[in-house]
C-alpha positions in Angstrom: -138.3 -18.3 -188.4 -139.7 -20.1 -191.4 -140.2 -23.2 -189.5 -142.4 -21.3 -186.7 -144.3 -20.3 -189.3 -145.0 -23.5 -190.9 -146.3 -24.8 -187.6 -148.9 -21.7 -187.1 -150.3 -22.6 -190.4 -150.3 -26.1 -190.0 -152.4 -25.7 -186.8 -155.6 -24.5 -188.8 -154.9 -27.2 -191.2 -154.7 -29.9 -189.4 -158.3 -28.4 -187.5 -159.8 -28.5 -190.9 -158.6 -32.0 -191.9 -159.6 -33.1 -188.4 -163.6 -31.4 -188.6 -164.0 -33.0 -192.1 -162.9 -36.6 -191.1 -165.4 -35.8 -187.9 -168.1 -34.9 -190.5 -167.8 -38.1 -193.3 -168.1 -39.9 -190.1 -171.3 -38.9 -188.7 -174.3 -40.5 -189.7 -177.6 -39.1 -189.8 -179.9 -41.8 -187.1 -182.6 -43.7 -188.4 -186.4 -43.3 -187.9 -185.9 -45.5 -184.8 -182.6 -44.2 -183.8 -184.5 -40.7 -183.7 -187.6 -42.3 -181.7 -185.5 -43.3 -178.9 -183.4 -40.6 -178.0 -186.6 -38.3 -178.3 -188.1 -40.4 -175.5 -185.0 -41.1 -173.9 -184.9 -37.3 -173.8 -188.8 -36.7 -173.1 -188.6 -38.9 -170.2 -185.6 -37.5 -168.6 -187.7 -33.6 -168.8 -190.4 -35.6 -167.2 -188.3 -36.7 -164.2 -186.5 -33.6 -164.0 -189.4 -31.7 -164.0 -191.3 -33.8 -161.7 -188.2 -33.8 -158.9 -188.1 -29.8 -159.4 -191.5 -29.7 -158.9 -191.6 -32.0 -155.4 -189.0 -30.0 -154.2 -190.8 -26.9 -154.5 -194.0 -27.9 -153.2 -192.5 -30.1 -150.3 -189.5 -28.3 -149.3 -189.8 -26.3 -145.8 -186.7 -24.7 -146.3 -185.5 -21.8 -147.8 -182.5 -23.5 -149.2 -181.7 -23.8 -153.0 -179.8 -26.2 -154.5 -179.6 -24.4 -157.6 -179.4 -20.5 -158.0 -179.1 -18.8 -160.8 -178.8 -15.4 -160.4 -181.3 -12.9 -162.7 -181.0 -9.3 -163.0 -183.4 -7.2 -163.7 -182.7 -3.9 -165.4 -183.6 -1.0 -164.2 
């Protein structure tokens, strides 16, 4: 019984140990670092945008390729 118990607690433990050695690790990205994934990012909105858009406006069909379902409250 004692020995099932040890293992629950060591689960949380061991997360703990795990999240901090995941933290000292990270570093925080330089100027240029940051520059690039915000373009890398920017650009990607752009093309994602741009093929959304084209497929709105050129589409002749009334088939989606993404739907996400909204409901509205009554």
């Amino acid at each position: 019984m004692s020995e099932n118990l040890k293992e629950f607690m060591d689960i949380p433990q061991q997360f703990v140990r795990d999240g901090n050695q995941f933290i000292t690790r990270c570093t925080k990205p330089s100027q240029k670092e940051f520059t690039q994934i915000c373009r890398a990012v920017a650009i990607g909105f752009a093309v994602m945008g741009f093929i959304g858009y084209f497929r709105e406006t050129h589409s002749h069909s009334n088939v989606s390729i993404v739907h996400i379902p909204v409901r509205l409250a009554h």
